[in-house]
N, C-alpha and C positions, 0 to 999 in steps of 0.2 A: 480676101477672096470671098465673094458673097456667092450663094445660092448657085444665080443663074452661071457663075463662070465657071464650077463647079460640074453644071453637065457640058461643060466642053472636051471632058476627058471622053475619050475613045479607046477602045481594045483593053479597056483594066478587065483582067484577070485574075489578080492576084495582089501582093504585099508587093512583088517586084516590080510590075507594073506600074503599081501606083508610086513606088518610088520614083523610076524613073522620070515617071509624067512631072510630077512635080519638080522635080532638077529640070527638066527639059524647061516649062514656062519659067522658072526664075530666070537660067540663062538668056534664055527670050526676052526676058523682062516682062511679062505677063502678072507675074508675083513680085510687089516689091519689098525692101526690107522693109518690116514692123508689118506688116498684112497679115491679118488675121486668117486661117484656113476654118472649112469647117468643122463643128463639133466630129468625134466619131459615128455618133449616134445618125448625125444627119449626112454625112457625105458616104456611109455604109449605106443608107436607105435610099438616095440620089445612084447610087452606082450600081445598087440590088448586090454588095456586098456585106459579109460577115463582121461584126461591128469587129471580131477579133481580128481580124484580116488588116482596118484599118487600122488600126492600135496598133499592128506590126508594122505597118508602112510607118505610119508618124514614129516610134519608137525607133526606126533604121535611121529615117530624118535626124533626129534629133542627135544619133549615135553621133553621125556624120558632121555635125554641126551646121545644117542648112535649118533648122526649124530652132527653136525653143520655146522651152512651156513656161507660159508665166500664170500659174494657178487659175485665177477667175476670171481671167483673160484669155485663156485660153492657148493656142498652138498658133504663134507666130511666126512669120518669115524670119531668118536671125539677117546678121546685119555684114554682109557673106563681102564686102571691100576690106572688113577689120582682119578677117581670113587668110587675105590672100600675103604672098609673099613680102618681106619690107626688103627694096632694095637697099644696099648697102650705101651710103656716105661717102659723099666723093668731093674730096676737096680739091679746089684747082692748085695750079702751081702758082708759089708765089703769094696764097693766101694763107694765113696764120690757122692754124686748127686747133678752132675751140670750141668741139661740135661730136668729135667723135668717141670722147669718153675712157680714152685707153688710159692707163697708169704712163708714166713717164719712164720708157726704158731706159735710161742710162742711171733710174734709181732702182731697178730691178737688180736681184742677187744674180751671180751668176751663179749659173745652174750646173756647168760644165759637172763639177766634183759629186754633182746631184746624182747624175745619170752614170756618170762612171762608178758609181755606188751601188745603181741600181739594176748595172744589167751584169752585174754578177749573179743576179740569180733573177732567171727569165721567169714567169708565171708559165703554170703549165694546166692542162682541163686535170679536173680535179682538186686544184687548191680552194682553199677559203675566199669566199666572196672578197674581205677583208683583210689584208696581207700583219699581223699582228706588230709590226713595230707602228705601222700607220695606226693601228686601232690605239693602242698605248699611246701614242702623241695628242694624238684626236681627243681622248678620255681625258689626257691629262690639263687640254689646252679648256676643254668646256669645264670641267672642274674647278679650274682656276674662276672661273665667273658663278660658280654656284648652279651648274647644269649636271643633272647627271644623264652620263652619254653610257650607260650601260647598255642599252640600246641604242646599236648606230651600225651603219652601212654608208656606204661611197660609191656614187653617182654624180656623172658627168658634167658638173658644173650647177651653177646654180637654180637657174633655170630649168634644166633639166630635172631636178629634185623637185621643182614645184610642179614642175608637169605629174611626177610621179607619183606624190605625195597625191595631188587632189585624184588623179584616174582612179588612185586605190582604195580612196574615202568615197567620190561623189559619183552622182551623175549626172548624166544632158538634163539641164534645168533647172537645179542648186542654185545655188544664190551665195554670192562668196563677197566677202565685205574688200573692196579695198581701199585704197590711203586713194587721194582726191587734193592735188595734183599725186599723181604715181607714175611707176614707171611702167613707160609703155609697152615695152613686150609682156609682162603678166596682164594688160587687158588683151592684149593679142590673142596670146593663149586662151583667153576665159572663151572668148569669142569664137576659137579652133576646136573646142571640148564642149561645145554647145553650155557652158556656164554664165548665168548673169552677174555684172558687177554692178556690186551694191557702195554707192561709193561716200565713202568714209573722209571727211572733212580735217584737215591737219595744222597745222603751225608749226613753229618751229621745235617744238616740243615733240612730236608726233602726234597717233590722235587725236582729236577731240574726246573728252569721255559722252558728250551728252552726245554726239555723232556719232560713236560705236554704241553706244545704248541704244537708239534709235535701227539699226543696222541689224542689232540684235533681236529688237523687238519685232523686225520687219520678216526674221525666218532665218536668217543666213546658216548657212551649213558650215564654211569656215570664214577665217580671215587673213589673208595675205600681206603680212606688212613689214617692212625693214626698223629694225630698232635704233638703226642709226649710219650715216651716211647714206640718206634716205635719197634715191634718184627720184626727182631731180632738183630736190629743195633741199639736201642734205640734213633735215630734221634730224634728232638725236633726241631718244629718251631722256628723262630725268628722275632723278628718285622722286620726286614728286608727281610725274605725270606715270611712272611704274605705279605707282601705288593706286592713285584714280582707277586706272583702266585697271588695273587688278582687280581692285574692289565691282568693276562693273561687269566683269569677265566671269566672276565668282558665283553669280547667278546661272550661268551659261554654261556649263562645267563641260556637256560634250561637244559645242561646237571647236573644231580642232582651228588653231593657231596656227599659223605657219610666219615663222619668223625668219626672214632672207637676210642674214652678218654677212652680206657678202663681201665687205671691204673690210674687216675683221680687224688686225692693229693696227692698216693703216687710216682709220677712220677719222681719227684725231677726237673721239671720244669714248668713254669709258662704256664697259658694256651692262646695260640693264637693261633684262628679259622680261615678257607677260609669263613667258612659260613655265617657273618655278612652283613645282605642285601640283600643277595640272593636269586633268586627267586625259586630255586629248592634244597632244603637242607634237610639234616639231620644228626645230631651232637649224637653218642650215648655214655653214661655215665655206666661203669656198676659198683656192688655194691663188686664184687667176689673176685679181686686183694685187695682191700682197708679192706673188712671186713669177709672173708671168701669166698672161691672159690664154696661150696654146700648152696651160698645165690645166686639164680638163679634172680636174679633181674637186667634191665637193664631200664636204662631211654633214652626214645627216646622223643627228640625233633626236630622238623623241620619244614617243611612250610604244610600250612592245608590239601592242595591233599593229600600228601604223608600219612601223620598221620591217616588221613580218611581210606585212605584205607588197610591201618594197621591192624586197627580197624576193619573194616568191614571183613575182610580175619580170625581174632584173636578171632572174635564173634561165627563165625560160625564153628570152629574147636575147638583150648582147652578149648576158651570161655574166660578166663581169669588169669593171672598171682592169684596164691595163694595168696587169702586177710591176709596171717599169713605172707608169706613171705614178702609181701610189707607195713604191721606194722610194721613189726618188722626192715625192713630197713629204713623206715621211724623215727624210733625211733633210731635207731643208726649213723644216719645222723645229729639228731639235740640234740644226747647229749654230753655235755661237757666231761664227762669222755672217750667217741669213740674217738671223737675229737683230745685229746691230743696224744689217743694212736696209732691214724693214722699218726699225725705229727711226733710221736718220732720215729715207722716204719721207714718214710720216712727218716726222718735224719740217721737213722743207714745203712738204703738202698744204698743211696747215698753215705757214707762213704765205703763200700766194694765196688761198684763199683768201686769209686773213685781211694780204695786202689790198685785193681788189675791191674788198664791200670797205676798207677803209679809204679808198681812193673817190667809190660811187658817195659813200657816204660825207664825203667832204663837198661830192659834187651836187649835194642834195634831193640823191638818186636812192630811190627804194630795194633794196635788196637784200637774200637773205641765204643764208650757208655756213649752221654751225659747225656743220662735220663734212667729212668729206672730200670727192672731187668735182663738185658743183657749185657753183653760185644760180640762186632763183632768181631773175630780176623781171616785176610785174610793168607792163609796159602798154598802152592803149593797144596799140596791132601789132600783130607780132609779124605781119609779110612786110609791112615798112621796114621795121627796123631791121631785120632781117636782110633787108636788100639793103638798107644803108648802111650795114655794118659790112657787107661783105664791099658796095663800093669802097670803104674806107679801109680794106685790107683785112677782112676779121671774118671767120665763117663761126657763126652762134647758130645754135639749135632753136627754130618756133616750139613753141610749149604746148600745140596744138595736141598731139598725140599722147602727151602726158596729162590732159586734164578731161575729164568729164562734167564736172557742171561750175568750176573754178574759173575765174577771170583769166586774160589774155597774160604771157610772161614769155622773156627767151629763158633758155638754159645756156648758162656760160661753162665750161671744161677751162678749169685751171689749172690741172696739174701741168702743165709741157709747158706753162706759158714763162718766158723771161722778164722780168721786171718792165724793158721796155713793153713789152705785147700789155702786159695789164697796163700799165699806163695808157696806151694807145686806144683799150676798147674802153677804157674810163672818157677817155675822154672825146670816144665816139659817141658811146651813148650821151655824155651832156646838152650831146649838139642839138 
């Protein structure tokens, strides 16, 4: 928005004013995304208002996620399609769905003995944000990996914790590192909370270190990144690439970490965290891959600021995760029977991954998924293939909204698949 479009505004009055106007021409399309607005100093002096006045309207902006600030660049339109709503995944009938990402429920625990457990004793106002047999699971399960969850609280999934984590730490115009291909609802989010992604280059290892250095060195306030069963290239830490980005992380001590386990032991890899030591972290666990996706429980652990203010934001809105749903997770965390049937999950998990990059890779097809429920596989277009996988019976994911400045790929979902179905998209994609 230059100078002259600038006195197109009429009737500002005020901070709400000028909000408004400015919503009004984006929806217009008058402003489009990446357009610069002008300085404070000079659209105060254009309107014959108070520089502070404008500083409030652009600071509302920015709340709201219509604007962001990018330092010496100034106060640009944000990029207000990443915003808006993602409809849901609709597979036709009669096509194979390897696209939607869900665990395979007939390897899910049954939960029945879960909730008959749990609603012997209802949560009432008044209890512990934290219901204590779930906190003692929780502390005991991050322990096990060398976490300590002495600080921790339980929020709505996973996603929901990174929502809450960054509200608590940042604000409109931060600069938050993430993994590059990543998963696409966290730029979503960046995008709804007026945050820029700063995007972090990966392999199958996770990170790059010389790409998180570079990220780091650029400003970034935190970093958002899965340690293993990475959506949607299913990278996986290694004590060796732990140690790199430790070493790189170590110069950076308050930018805060946020590390999404969200597939936890069914990942089909061991767990190695950035977060050990650190003085700004948070590690979160959810319950939803592992033991049903409509069990909205997620475990956050991290250092005492953070968790505080979790809490205090969580107290005064839903007030607190349902005390059924986190007995009842708490109960299928520490029983033998869950137990076995998350480990044999996980082994069947990992053998159709396993199967289909050993299927591509015979077919001289590039692909990649150490962990997890994803195969990455890099492919010239991804709406071609796309549409000739689904002619051929197969609905796969374009990798379009998982990448930021990364080459073209689908995403394949192989947990539900039958041996025939990975055969079948093996040997679609060869074609």
């Amino acid at each position: 928005m230059n100078a002259k479009a600038s006195t197109e505004f009429s009737g500002i009055g005020g901070a709400h004013d000028l909000v408004d106007a400015v919503e009004q021409r984006i929806r217009a399309g008058e402003l489009l995304p990446g357009q610069q607005l002008p300085s404070v100093r000079d659209l105060a002096h254009t309107l014959e208002l108070s520089p502070t006045t404008v500083a409030a309207a652009y600071r509302r902006l920015r709340d709201r996620g219509v604007v962001v600030g990018r330092g010496r660049q100034g106060t640009l339109v944000a990029d207000r399609h990443q915003v808006a709503p993602v409809a849901p995944a609709v597979v036709p009938q009669g096509i194979v769905d390897a696209m939607t990402g869900n665990p395979d429920a007939q390897l899910l625990p049954d939960i029945a003995p879960a909730f008959a457990y749990a609603i012997k004793q209802p949560g009432r106002y008044g209890d512990p944000l934290v219901v204590d047999e779930l906190r003692q699971a929780a502390q005991s399960h991050f322990a096990a990996d060398g976490l300590d969850a002495t600080n921790l609280t339980v929020v709505s999934g996973a996603m929901d914790a990174v929502h809450r984590v960054l509200a608590s730490r940042l604000r409109p115009g931060d600069a938050v590192g993430v993994e590059d291909p990543g998963y696409a609802s966290v730029y979503q989010l960046l995008a709804a909370m007026g945050l820029r992604a700063e995007p972090i280059a990966i392999d199958q290892q996770g990170p790059l270190p010389g790409a998180m250095e570079r990220a780091l060195d650029a400003g970034i306030a935190a970093i958002v990144m899965a340690p293993r069963s990475q959506n949607p290239t299913g990278a996986a830490l290694t004590p060796d690439r732990q140690a790199l980005l430790s070493h790189v992380l170590a110069a950076h001590p308050t930018v805060l970490v946020i590390e999404d386990d969200h597939a936890g032991p069914i990942a089909g890899s061991s767990a190695f965290s950035l977060n050990l030591g650190r003085q700004s972290w948070v590690t979160v666990r959810s319950v939803a891959k592992s033991y049903g996706p409509d069990l909205r429980v997620a475990l956050v652990a991290g250092d005492r600021e953070t968790i505080d203010r979790v809490e205090a934001r969580h107290q005064v809105g839903p007030g607190w995760v349902s005390h059924l749903l986190q007995r009842a997770s708490a109960y299928l965390l520490t029983d033998p029977a869950a137990t076995e049937q998350v480990a044999r999950a996980q082994a069947r998990y990992q053998a159709r991954r396993e199967r289909l990059l050993d299927l591509l890779a015979h077919a001289g097809i590039q692909a990649q998924g150490p962990s997890g429920l994803h195969v990455w596989v890099p492919v010239p277009d991804e709406q071609s293939v796309v549409s000739a996988m689904r002619d051929a019976g197969f609905a796969v994911r374009a990798g379009a909204a998982y990448r930021i400045a990364t080459p073209p790929a689908v995403r394949i979902t192989t947990a539900s698949l039958a041996t025939e179905a990975l055969q079948g998209i093996a040997a679609a994609l060869s074609h």
